[in-house]
C-alpha positions in Angstrom: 0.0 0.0 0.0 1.3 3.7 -0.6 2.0 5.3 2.5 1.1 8.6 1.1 -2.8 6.9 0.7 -2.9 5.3 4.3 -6.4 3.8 5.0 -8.3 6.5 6.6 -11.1 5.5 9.1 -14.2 7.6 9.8 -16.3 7.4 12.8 -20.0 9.0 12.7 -21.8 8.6 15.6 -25.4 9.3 15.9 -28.5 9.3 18.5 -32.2 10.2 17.4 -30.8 12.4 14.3 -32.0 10.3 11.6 -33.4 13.6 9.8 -29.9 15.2 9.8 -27.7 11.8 8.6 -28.0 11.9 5.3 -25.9 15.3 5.1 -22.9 14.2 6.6 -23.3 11.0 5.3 -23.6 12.2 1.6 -20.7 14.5 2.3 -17.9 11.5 3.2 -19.3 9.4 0.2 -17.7 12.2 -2.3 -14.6 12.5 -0.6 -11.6 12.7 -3.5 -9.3 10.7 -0.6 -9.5 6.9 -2.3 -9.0 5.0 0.2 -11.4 5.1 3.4 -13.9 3.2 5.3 -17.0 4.8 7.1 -18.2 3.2 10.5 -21.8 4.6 11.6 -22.8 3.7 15.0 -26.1 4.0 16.0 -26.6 4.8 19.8 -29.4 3.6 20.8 -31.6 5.6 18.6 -35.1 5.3 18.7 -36.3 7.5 16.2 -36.0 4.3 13.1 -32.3 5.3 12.6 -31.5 2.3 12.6 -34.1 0.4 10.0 -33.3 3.9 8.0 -29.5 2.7 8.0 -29.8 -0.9 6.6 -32.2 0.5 3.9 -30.1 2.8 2.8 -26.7 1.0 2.6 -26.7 -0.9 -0.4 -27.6 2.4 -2.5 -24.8 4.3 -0.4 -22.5 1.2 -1.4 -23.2 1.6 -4.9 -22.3 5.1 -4.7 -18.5 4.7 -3.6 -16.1 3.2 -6.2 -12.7 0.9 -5.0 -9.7 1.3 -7.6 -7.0 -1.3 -7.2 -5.4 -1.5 -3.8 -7.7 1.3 -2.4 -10.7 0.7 -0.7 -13.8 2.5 0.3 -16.3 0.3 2.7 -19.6 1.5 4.9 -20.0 -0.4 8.3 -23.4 0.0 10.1 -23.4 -0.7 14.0 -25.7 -0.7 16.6 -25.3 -0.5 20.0 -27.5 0.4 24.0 -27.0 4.1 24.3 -24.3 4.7 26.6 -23.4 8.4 24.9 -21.2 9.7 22.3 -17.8 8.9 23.7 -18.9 5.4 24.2 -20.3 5.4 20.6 -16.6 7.2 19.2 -15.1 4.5 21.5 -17.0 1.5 19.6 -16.1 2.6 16.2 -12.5 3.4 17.1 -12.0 0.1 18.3 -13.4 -1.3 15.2 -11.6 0.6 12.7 -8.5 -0.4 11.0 -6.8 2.5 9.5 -3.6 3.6 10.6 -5.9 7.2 10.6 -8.7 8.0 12.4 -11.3 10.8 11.6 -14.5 12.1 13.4 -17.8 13.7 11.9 -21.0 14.6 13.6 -24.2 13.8 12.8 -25.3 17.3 11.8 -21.7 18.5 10.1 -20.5 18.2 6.8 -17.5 17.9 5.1 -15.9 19.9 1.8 -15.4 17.0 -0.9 -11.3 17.0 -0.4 -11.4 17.7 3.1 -10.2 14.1 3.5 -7.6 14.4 0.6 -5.9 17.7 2.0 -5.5 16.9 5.4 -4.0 13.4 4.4 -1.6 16.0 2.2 -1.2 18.2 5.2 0.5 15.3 7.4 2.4 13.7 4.3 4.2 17.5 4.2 4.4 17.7 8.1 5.5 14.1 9.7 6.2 16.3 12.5 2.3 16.4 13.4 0.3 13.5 14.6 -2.7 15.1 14.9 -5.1 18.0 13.0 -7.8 19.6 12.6 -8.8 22.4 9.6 -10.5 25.7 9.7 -14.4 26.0 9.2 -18.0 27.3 8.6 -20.3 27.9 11.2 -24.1 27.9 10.0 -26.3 28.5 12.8 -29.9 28.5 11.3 -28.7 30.0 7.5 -26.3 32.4 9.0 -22.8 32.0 7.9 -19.6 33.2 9.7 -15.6 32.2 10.3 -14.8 31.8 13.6 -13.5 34.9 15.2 -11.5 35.9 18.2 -10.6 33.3 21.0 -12.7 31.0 18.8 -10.2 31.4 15.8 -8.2 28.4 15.5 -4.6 28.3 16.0 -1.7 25.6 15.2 0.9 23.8 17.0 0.8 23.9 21.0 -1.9 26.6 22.7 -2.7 24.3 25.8 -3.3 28.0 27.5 -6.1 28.8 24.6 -7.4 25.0 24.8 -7.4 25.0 28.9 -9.7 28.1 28.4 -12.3 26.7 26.0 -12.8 24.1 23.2 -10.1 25.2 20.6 -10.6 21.8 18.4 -13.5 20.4 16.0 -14.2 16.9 16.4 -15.3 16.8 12.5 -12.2 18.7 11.5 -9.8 16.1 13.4 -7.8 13.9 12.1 -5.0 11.7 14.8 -2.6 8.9 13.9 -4.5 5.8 15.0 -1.4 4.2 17.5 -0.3 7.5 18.9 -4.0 8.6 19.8 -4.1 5.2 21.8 -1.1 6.3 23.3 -3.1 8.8 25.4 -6.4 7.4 25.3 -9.4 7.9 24.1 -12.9 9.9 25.2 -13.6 9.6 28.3 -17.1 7.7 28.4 -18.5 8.8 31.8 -18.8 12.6 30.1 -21.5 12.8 28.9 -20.4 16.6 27.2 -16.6 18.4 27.4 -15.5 14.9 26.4 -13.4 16.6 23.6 -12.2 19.3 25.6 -10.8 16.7 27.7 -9.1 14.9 24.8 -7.4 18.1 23.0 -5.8 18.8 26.6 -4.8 15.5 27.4 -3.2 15.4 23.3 -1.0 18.9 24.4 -0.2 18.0 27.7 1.3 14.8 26.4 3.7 17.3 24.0 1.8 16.8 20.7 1.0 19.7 18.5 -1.9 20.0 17.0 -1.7 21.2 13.2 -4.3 23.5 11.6 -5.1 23.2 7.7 -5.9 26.8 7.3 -8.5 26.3 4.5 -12.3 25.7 5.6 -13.1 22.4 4.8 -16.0 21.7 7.2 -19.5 23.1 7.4 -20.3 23.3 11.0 -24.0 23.4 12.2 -25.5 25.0 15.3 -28.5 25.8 16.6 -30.3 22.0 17.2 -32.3 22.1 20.2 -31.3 18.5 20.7 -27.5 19.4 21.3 -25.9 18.4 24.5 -24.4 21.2 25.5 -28.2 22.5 25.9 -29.1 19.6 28.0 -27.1 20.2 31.1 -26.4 22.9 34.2 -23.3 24.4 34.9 -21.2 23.2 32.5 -17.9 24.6 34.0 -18.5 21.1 36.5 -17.6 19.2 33.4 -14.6 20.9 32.9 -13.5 20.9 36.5 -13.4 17.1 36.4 -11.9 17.2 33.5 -8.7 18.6 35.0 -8.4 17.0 38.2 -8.8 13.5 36.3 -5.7 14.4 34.0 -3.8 15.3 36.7 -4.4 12.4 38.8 -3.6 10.6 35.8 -0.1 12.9 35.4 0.7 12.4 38.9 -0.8 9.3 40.6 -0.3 5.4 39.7 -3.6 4.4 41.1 -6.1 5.6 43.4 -3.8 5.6 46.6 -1.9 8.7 47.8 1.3 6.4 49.0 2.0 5.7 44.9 2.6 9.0 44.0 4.0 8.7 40.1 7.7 9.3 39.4 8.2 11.8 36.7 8.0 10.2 33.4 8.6 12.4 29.9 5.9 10.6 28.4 3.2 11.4 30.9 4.2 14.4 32.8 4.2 17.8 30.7 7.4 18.5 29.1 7.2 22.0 29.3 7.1 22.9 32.9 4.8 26.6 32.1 2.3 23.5 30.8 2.0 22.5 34.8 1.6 26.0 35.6 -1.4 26.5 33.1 -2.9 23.3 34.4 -2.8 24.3 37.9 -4.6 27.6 37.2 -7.0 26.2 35.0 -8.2 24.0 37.8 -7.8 27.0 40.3 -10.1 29.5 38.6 -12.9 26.8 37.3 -13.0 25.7 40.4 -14.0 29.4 41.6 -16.0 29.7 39.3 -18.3 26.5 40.3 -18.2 27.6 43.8 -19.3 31.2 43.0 -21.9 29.8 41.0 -23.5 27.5 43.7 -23.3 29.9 46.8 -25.3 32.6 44.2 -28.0 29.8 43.5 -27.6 29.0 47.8 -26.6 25.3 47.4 -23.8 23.6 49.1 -20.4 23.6 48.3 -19.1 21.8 51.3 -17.8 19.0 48.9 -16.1 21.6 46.6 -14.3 23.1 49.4 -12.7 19.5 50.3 -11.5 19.4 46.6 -9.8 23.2 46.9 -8.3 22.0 50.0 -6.7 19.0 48.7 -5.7 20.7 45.1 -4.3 23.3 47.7 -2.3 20.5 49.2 -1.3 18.7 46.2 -3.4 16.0 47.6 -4.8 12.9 45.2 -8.7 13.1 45.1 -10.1 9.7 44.6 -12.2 9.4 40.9 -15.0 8.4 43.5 -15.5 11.7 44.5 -14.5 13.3 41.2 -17.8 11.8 40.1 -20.2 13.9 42.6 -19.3 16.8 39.5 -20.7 14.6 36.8 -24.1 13.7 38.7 -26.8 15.8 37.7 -29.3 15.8 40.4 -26.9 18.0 42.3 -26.6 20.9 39.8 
């Protein structure tokens, strides 16, 4: 196989948006790139995604063409619901290209998105991982991202530990070094991407930026997550105290504090420094937030004091900021 063609594998995972599929779906069956395959995994839908998938995979087949070594190939899976990092999860782990893209439901891609970026990385070995610049549509109105949402390349941990600075249908990683770090996070149910692009910085890795918009990116659903839940700052929070247990702890036991490692701890020590005041000020601002709304924040202060402290805090806890009944 040419290395300069590597199979490219595309995960699209979906839950009740069986009206919005065909779009991105229709928009990865023209891609220039020869050599792909497509994983769709159904979540749990139960809007008929699913019977909609299996009728409309042989006409989908017909419409993709293979050409000697190179491949194209649409894989339909069902799963429970368990959420979209579970569902990303499942595909990864069934794909088998040494590339792995994302798309959402409701996005779509430029026809060479696929063929540019795989360009972008045979010019720059240096990067591992991309994304490329986009369109926002929110209800017909189109804009670039501007200011702190304008995208940047290389390493901006400070911009990422701030707010979401990467696509997830703009991405593109190198399959074996992505499992390096790990994947999403399946127990957040939203910021599960935020959690990845810091985790891919803080273990060194630039992130490269095709500065062309290939994407369209569509807002406005009233069905997106980020509409679904209160103070979303929580999910952040737990975000960064679980990568720095991770950076800093072999297991859930303060006595096995980890040794310093260059492939786990952040090579650039002003990369510590941004960590710690990332957690410092969403940590405020959670605690702000519940004494305004007169709710208790007795178990937040025990996290400040053992941040404070440098002290581990047990994934057991971490979890009271994921449960919902308490925000």
């Amino acid at each position: 196989m040419n290395p300069k063609s590597p199979l490219v594998s595309i995960i699209l995972p979906t839950h009740n948006r069986r009206y919005l599929l065909d779009r991105a779906i229709q928009s990865v069956l023209i891609q220039t790139y020869p050599h792909w395959e497509l994983h769709i995994i159904d979540d749990g839908s139960t809007d008929e995604t699913w019977p909609y998938l299996l009728s409309y995979l042989p006409s989908w087949n017909r419409k993709i063409q293979s050409f000697g070594m190179y491949e194209k190939s649409i894989q339909v899976h069902q799963t429970e619901h368990r959420g979209v990092s579970a569902a990303r999860n499942f595909g990864i782990e069934k794909s088998k290209g040494d590339w792995i893209c994302l798309i959402d439901s409701d996005d779509e891609w430029y026809r060479d998105k696929l063929s540019k970026q795989i360009q972008f990385h045979n010019e720059h070995p240096e990067f591992l991982f991309s994304q490329t610049n986009e369109i926002w549509n929110k209800k017909s109105n189109l804009q670039e991202p501007k200011g702190k949402y304008k995208k940047i390349n290389g390493h901006f941990l400070e911009q990422s530990l701030e707010i979401c600075m990467v696509t997830c249908s703009s991405f593109i990683a190198h399959k074996k070094t992505w499992e390096s770090i790990g994947f999403f996070r399946e127990e957040m149910k939203i910021c599960e991407d935020y959690d990845l692009w810091n985790r891919i910085l803080l273990n060194g890795h630039p992130i490269g930026l095709l500065e062309e918009n290939l994407l369209i990116r569509y807002g406005g659903h009233e069905d997106q997550l980020s509409n679904k839940f209160n103070a979303i700052e929580r999910f952040r929070l737990y975000s960064l105290f679980s990568i720095t247990n991770e950076l800093f702890w072999d297991s859930e036991k303060e006595e096995t504090r980890r040794k310093s490692s260059p492939n786990r701890l952040p090579q650039n020590p002003r990369d510590l420094e941004l960590l710690k005041k990332a957690i410092h000020d969403r940590l405020e601002t959670v605690i702000q937030g519940r004494v305004k709304r007169g709710k208790d924040v007795t178990f937040l202060t025990q996290f400040q004091t053992q941040f404070l402290e440098n002290q581990f805090i047990p994934k057991k806890d971490l979890l009271t900021l994921l449960d919902d009944s308490l925000f």
